[in-house]
C-alpha positions in Angstrom: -15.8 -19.4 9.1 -17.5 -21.8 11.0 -18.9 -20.6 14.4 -21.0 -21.7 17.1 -21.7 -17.8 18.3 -24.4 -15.5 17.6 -22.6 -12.6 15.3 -24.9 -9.7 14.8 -23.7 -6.3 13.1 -23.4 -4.0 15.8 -26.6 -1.8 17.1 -26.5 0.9 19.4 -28.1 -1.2 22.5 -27.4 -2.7 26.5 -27.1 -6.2 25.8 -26.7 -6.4 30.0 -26.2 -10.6 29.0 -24.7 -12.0 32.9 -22.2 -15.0 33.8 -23.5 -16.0 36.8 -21.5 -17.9 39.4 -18.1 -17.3 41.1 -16.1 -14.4 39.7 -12.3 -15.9 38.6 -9.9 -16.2 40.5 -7.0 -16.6 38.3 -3.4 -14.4 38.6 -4.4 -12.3 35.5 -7.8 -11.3 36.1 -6.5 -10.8 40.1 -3.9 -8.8 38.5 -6.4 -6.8 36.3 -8.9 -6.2 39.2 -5.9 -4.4 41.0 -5.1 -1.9 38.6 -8.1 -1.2 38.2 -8.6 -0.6 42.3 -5.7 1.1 42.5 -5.5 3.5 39.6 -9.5 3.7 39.1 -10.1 6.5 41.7 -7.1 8.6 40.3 -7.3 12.4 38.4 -5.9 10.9 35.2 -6.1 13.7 32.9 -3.9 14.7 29.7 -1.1 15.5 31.9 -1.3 15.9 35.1 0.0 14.4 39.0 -2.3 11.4 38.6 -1.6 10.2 35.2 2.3 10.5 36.3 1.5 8.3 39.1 0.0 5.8 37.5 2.5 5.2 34.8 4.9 5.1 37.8 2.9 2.3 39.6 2.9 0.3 36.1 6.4 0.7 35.8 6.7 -1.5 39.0 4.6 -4.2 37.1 6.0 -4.3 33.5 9.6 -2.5 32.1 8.2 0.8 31.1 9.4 3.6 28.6 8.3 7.2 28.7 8.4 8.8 25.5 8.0 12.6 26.4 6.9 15.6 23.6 7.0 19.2 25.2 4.3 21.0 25.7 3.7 23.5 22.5 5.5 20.8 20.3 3.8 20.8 17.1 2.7 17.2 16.5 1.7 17.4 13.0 -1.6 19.1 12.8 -2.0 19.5 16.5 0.0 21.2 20.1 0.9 19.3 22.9 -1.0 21.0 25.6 0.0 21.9 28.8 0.1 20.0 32.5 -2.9 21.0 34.4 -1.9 21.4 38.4 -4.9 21.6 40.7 -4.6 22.4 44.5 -7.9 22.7 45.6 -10.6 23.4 44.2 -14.7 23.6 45.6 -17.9 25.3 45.9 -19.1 26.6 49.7 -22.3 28.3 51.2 -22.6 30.0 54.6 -19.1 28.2 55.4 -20.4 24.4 54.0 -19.0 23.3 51.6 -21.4 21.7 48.6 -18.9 20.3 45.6 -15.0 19.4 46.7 -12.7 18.6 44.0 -10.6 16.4 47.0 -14.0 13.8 47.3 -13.9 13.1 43.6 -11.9 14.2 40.4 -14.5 14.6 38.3 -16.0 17.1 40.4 -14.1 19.7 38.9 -14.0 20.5 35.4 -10.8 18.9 33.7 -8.4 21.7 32.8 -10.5 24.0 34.2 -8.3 27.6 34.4 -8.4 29.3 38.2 -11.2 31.5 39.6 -12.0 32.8 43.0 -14.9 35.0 44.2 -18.2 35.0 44.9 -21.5 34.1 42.5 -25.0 34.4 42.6 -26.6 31.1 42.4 -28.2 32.5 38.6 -24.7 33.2 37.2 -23.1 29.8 39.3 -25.5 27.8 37.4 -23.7 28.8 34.1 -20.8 26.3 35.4 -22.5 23.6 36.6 -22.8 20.4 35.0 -25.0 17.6 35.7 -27.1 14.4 34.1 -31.1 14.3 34.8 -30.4 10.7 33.7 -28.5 9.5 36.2 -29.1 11.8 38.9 -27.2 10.6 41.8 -24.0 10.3 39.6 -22.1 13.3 37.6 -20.7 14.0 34.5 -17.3 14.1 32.9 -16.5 16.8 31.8 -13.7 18.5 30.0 -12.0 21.9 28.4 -9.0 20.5 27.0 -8.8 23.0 24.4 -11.3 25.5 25.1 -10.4 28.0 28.4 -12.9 27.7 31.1 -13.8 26.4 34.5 -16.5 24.1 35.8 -18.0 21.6 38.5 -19.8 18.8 37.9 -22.3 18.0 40.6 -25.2 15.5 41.2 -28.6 16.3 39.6 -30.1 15.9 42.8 -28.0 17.9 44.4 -28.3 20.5 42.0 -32.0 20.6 42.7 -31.5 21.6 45.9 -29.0 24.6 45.6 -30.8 28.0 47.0 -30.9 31.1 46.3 -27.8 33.1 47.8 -24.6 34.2 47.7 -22.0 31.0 47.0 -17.9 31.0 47.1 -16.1 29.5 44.7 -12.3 28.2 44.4 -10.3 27.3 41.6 -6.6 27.1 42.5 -5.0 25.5 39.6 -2.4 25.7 36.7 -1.4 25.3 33.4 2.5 25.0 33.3 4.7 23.6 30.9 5.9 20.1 30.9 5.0 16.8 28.8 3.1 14.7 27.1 4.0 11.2 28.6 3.4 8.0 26.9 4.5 4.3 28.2 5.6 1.6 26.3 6.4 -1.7 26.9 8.2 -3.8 24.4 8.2 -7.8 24.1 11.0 -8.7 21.3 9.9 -11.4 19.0 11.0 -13.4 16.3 10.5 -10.5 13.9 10.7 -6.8 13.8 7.1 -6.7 12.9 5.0 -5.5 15.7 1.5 -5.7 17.2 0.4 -2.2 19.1 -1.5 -2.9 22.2 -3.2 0.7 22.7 -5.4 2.0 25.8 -6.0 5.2 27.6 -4.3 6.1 30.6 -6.7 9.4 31.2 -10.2 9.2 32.3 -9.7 10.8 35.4 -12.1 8.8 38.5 -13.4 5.8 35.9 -12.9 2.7 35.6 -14.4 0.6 32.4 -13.4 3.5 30.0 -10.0 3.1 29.3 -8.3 2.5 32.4 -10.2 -1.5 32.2 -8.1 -1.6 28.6 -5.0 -0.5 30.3 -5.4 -3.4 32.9 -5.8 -5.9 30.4 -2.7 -4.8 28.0 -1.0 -5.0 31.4 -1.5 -8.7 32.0 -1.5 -9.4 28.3 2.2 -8.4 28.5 2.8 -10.5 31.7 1.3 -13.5 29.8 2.9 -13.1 26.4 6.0 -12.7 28.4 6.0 -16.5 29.8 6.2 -17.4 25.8 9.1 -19.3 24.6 9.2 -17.7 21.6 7.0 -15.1 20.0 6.6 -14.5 16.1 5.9 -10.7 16.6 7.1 -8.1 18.7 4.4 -6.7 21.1 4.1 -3.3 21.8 2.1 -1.9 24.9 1.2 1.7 24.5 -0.6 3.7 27.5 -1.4 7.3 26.8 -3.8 10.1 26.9 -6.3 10.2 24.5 -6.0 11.3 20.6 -2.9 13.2 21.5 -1.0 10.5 23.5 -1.3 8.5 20.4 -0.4 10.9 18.0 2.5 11.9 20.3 3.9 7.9 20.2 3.5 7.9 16.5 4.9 11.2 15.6 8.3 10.4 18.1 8.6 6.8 16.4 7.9 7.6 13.0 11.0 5.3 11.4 9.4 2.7 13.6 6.1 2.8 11.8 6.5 0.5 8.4 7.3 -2.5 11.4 3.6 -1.5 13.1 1.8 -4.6 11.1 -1.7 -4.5 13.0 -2.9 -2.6 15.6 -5.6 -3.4 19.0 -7.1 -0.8 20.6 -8.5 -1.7 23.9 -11.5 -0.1 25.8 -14.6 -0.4 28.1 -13.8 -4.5 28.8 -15.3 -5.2 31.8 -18.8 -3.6 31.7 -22.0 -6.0 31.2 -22.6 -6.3 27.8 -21.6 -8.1 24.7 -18.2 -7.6 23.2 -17.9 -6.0 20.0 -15.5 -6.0 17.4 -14.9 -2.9 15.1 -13.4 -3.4 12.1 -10.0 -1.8 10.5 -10.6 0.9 7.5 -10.2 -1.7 5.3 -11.9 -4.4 7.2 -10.0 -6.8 5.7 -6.8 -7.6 7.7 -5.5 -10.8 9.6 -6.1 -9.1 12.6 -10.0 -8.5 11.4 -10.4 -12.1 10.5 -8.2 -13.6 13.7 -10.1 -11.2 16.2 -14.0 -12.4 14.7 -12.4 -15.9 14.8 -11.5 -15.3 18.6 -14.9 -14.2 19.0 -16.2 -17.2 17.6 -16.8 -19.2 20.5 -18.9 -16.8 22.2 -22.6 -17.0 23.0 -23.3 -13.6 20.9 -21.0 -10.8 19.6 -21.3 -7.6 17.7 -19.3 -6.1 14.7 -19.1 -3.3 13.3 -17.5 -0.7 10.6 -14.4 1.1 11.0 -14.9 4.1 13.2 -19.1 3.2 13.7 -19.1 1.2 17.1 -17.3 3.5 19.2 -14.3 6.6 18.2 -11.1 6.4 19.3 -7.2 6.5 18.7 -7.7 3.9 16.0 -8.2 6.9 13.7 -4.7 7.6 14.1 -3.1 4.2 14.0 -5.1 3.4 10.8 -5.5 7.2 9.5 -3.8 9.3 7.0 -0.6 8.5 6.1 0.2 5.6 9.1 -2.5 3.2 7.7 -1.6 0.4 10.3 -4.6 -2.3 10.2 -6.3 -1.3 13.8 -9.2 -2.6 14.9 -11.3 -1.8 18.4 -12.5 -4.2 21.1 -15.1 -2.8 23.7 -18.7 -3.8 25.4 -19.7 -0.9 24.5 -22.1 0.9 25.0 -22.7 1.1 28.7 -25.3 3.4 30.8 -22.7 4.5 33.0 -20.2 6.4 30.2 -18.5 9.2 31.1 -19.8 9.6 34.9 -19.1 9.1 38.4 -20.8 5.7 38.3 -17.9 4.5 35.8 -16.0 3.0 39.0 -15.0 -0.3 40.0 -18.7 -1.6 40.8 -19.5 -1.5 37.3 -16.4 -4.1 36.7 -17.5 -7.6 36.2 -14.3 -10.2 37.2 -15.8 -12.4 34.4 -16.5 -10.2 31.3 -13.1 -8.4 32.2 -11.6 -12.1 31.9 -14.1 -13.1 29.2 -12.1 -9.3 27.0 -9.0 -11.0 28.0 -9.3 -14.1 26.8 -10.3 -13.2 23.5 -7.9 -11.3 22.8 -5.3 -13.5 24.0 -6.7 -15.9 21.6 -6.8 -13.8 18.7 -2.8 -12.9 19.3 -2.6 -16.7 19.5 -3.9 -17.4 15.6 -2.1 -14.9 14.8 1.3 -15.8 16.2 0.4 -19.4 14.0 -1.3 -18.1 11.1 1.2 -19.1 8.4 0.8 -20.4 4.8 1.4 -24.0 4.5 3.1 -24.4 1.3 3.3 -28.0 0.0 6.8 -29.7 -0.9 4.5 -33.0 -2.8 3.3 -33.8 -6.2 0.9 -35.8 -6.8 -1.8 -37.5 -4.4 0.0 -38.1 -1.4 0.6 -41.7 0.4 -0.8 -40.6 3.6 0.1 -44.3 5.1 3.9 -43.8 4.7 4.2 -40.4 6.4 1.8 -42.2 9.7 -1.2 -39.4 8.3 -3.8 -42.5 6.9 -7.5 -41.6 8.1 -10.2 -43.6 6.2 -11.3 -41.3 3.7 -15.2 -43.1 3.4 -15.7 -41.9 6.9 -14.3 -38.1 7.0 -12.0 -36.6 3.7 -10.8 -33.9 5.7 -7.3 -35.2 5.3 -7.3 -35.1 1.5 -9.1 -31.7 1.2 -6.2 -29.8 3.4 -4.2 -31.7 1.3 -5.3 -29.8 -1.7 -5.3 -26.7 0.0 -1.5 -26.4 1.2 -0.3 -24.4 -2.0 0.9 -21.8 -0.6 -1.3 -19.2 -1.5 -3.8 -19.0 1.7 -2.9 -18.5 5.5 -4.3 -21.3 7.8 -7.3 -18.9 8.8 -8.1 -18.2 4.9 -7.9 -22.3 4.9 -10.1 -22.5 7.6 -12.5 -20.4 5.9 -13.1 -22.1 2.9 -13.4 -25.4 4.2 -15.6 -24.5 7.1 -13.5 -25.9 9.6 -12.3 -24.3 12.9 -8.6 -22.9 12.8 -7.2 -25.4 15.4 -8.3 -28.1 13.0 -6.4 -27.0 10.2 -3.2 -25.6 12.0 -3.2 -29.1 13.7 -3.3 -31.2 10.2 -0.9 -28.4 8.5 1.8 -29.0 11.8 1.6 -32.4 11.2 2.7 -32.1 7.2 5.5 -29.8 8.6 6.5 -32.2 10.9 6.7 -35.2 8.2 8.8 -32.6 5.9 5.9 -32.4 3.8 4.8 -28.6 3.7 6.8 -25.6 4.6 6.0 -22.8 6.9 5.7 -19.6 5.4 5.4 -16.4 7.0 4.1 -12.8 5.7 1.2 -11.4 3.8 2.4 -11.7 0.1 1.4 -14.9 -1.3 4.1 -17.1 -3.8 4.0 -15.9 -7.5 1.1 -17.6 -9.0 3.0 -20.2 -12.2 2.6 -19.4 -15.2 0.2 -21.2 -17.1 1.3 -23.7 -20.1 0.7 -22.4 -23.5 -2.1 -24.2 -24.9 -2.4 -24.4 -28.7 -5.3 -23.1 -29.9 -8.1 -24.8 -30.9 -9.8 -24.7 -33.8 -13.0 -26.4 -35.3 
């Protein structure tokens, strides 16, 4: 594959690599910026008020369906949980008031169960949560699955609680309801679709998941102002693991048209993008996604499920097996805090996540096999396709290549030439009736060799 880009295998590190300049100012990345303003600050969890009205506030952007499981549906191996309802929640002193679930959602424990009473500051500290690394920020933290309750405070602030007697509120809920999980569909030519996955939880942050969300959002508006598209395109928002599962397990006759598989996270942090590979590591989408990244300055790859863990495991797991690979910048020093927030967004690197996957859609909307239609060496003069062969042979090497048993990309590969090139020679044989586009992932039988007699001395 030829490239101009730096491709290292990935490595736990802050590549923290900036544009410079003027952020964009482009309709997507103005639209991306917006959700992630908007919805950012919102208590996103599993299920929950927030996450409700956020799918709502999509729905006004892109046509939106809500597949809904129950709660205590079994969804394979696991149970849809429950809706968690907070009213308030807070910790208070002498009448002051130290943590307040109302200033920020990540204050307060994620599912955390109700409590009310009053604590010593020794048996307080037992649900107090906090990060000596970055200690103006806090933690997210959750008990999805685990009963408990919690606050999350500032390690500074922590410092200074005193001895004394301290009030705490928890007025929440755990009610029945549903999982919800949006969809937006793009017909295409074919039945066979694309998933476009990100994480609608991640209650108060921005980069982590809710910056993936954002750009499946305008990925849909732009692959919407197609003509035509080869694939169908399917947006999927949900909660994590379980929203996922939930999609997969309420669309299982769906799943044999699920050809490949994106899952989209942490995209507009400072650092390097990084592809990780599918389980096998050996899809279209691997090869069109590394190609995408190809005009980068630097990029990272790495392993199925070794760069960062998410719902790829379910797409391209046990039994669904749907070629699914993972584009992030990760990892970031922010993660899982109260500093994950719009100020951590970069307009340019969010663009820069965009783009490339835009492109990597795009070679794969055109990666077809050329299959030739010619015998013989071809009289490039008479089909207007002459280039003088002493100065550059290009011509006649695509020429062998067209048999019908490699993709443009796999062309592109094994002559060392970028895909543009060779999707612009092998449009020009279609267009003279000289090759044939063919689509799909099985390659024409292979003839049968002549018999040979056999030789003897």
């Amino acid at each position: 594959m030829k490239k101009s880009a730096k491709r290292y295998d990935f490595t736990p590190s802050f590549d923290l690599a900036g544009f410079g300049g003027e952020p964009p100012a482009d309709a997507y990345t103005e639209m991306m910026m917006a959700v992630l303003r908007d919805l950012g600050p919102k208590n996103r969890s599993l299920i929950s008020d927030g996450y409700e009205e956020s799918l709502d506030y999509i729905s006004r952007i892109l046509p939106l369906k809500v597949h809904k499981v129950a709660s205590g549906s079994e969804v394979w191996s696991w149970t849809a949980p429950k809706k968690w309802v907070v009213r308030e929640a807070w910790i208070k002193k002498d009448g002051k008031t130290i943590v307040d679930f109302k200033d920020h959602p990540l204050h307060l424990v994620s599912y955390s169960v109700p409590f009310s009473g009053m604590m010593s500051l020794e048996d307080l500290k037992e649900h107090l949560y906090f990060d000596s690394d970055r200690p103006a920020a806090f933690p997210y933290v959750y008990k999805y699955y685990k009963a408990g309750w919690g606050f999350s405070l500032p390690y500074n602030l922590y410092k200074k609680l005193g001895p004394g007697r301290y009030e705490v509120k928890v007025d929440t809920a755990l009610v029945d309801d549903f999982v919800r999980v949006g969809e937006s569909v793009l017909k295409g030519e074919s039945e066979d679709s694309i998933i476009l996955c990100a994480h609608l939880c991640h209650p108060g942050q921005c980069n982590d998941g809710l910056s993936g969300v954002a750009a499946g959002i305008a990925l849909m508006r732009r692959l919407a102002t197609l003509k035509s598209r080869r694939y169908t395109y399917r947006l999927v928002l949900c909660p994590e693991n379980i929203g996922s599962l939930c999609y997969l397990y309420k669309n299982q006759e769906l799943i044999p048209t699920f050809k490949y598989g994106i899952f989209l996270e942490m995209l507009g942090n400072k650092n390097h993008l990084k592809l990780q590979k599918s389980k096998k590591g050996d899809s279209a989408m691997d090869s069109a996604m590394e190609r995408a990244m190809g005009g980068l300055p630097a990029y990272g790859v790495g392993p199925f499920r070794k760069v960062v863990c998410n719902d790829e495991i379910n797409f391209d797991g046990p039994g669904i097996n749907i070629p699914t690979v993972s584009i992030s910048r990760w990892p970031y020093p922010e993660y899982h805090t109260s500093d994950d927030d719009i100020r951590i967004i970069s307009p340019r690197y969010q663009k820069e996540s965009f783009e490339v996957i835009w492109d990597t859609l795009q070679i794969l909307e055109r990666d077809y096999r050329p299959t030739r239609k010619y015998k013989g060496n071809l009289f490039l003069s008479r089909y207007g396709l002459y280039e003088d062969l002493n100065n550059d042979d290009t011509i006649e090497r695509v020429m062998l290549a067209f048999e019908g048993d490699k993709t443009i990309s796999q062309i592109a590969d094994e002559l060392d030439l970028p895909f543009e090139k060779i999707w612009d020679y092998a449009e020009r044989f279609r267009q003279a009736g000289l090759v044939d586009a063919v689509w799909g992932d099985e390659a024409p039988a292979a003839p049968k060799p002549a018999r040979r007699a056999r030789r003897t001395a």
